[in-house]
C-alpha positions in Angstrom: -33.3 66.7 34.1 -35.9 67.0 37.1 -35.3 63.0 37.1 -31.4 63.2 37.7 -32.1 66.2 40.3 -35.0 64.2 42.4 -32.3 61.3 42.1 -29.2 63.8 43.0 -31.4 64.7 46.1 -32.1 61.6 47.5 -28.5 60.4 46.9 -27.8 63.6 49.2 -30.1 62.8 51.9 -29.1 59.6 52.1 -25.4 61.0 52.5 -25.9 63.2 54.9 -28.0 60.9 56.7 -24.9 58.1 56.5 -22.9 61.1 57.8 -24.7 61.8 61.0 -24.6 58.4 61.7 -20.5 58.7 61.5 -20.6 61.3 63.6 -22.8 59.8 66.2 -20.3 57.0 66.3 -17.9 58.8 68.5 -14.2 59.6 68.2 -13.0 56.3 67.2 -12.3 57.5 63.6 -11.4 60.5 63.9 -9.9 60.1 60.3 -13.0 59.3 59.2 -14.7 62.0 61.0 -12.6 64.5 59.5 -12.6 63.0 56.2 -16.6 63.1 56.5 -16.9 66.9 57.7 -15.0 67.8 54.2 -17.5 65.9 51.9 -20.2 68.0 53.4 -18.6 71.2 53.5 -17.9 70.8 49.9 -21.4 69.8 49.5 -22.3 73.2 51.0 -20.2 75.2 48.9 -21.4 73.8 45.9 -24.8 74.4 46.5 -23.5 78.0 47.5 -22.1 77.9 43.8 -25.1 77.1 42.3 -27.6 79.2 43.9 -24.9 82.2 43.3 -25.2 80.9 39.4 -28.5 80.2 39.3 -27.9 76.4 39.2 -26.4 76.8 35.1 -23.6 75.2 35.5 -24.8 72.3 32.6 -25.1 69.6 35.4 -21.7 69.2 36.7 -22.0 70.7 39.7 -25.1 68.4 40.2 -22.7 65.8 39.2 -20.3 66.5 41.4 -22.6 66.5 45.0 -24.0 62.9 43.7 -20.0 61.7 43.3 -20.0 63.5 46.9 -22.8 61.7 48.3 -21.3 57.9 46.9 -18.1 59.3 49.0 -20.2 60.5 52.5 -21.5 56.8 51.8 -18.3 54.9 51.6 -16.7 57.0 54.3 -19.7 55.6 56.5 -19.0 52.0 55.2 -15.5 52.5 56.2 -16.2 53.7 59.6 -19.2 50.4 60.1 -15.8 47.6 58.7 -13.7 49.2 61.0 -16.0 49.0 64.0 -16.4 45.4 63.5 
């Protein structure tokens, strides 16, 4: 378990690192952009969920922000095959 959550967190860094990048592309996707800001506020209102539950919620929601993250990642990919 403290494997799949050191992995889950780096996923997430990684994501919202892709995402800032998005951002700091400008408003040429605004799509894309908008798309982007709802992966991470779902990402914040899971982690809301499961620091309100004590993080028992058997995984899934852990599950859920790495499924999140691969999203934030092929948003970003999107936005880099657009620009080209």
């Amino acid at each position: 378990m403290k494997n799949f959550k050191f992995f889950a967190g780096m996923v997430l860094g990684g994501a919202l690192a892709a995402g800032g990048m998005l951002v700091a592309q400008g408003p040429r996707h605004p799509n894309l952009m908008a798309a982007q800001d709802l992966v991470d506020r779902a990402m914040q209102r899971i982690t809301m969920a499961q620091q309100a539950n004590e993080f028992d919620m058997s995984g899934h929601a852990a599950h859920a922000k790495v499924l999140l993250a691969q999203a934030s990642h092929e948003i970003h990919e999107a936005a880099r095959a657009a620009n080209r």
